[in-house]
C-alpha positions as CSV (number, residue, x, y, z in Angstrom):
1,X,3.6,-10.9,-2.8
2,X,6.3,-8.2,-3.6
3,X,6.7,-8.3,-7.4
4,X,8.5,-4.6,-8.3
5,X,10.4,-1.8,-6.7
6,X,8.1,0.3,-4.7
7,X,9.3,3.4,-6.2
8,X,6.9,4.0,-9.1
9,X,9.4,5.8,-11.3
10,X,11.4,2.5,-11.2
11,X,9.5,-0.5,-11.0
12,X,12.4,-3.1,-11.4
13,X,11.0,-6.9,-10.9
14,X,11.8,-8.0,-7.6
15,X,15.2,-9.8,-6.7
16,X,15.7,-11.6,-3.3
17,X,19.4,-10.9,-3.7
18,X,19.4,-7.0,-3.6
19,X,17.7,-3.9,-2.0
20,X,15.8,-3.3,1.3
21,X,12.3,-4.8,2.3
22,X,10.1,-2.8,4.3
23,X,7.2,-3.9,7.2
24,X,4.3,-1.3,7.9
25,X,1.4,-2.0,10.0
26,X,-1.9,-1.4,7.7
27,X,-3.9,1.6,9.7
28,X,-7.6,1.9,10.1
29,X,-9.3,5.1,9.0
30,X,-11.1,6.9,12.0
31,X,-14.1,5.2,13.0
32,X,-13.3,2.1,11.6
33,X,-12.9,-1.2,13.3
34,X,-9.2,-2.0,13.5
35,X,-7.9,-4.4,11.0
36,X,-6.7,-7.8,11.9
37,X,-3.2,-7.3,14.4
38,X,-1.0,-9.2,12.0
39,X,-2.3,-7.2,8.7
40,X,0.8,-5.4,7.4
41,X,1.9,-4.4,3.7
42,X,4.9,-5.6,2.4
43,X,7.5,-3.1,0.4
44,X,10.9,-3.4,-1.3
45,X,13.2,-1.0,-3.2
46,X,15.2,-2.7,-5.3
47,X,19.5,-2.0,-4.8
48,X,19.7,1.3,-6.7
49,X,16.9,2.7,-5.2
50,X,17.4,2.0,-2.1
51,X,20.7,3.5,-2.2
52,X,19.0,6.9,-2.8
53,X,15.5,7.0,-1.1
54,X,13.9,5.1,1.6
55,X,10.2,4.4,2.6
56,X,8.1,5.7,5.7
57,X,4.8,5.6,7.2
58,X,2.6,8.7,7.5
59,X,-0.7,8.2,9.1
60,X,-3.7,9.4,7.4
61,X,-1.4,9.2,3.8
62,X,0.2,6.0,4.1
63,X,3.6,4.9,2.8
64,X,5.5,7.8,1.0
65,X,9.1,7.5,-1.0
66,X,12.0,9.8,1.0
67,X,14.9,11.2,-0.7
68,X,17.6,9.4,1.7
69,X,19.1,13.3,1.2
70,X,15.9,15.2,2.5
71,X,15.7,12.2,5.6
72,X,14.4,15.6,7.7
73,X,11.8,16.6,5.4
74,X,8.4,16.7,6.1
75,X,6.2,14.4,4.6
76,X,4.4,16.8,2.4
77,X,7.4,16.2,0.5
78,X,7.6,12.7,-0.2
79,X,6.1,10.8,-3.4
80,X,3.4,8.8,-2.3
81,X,3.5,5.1,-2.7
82,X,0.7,3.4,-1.2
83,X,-2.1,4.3,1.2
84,X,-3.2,3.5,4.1
């Protein structure tokens, strides 16, 4: 269950009414068996975050915090969030 912002410099207790939820599929490290097909990981960034960063999936790191600004950034230049 999502219980705070997903942006760890935040970490605002989660509110229905406000922000953006995000759906990533949960990845399997090489050589591992793939996990079950409906295993995904829940995220949400509450209103003000949201406003200024967004969330993506980068394989073999997992989900990373975007500046909404940088949007054409690589990855190595994203805050890590969770991984995969």
């Amino acid at each position: 269950m999502i219980s705070l912002c997903a942006n760890p410099a935040c970490r605002i207790v989660f509110d229905y009414r406000q922000g953006q939820f995000f759906r990533f599929h949960k990845a399997h490290r090489s050589g591992e068996k793939p996990p079950n097909t409906h295993s995904v990981q829940h995220f949400w960034l509450c209103g003000k975050c949201a406003g200024k960063y967004t969330l993506l999936y980068a394989e073999e790191r997992g989900v990373l915090l975007q500046d909404r600004s940088a949007i054409a950034a690589p990855a190595e230049k994203c805050r890590f969030v969770a991984s995969a």
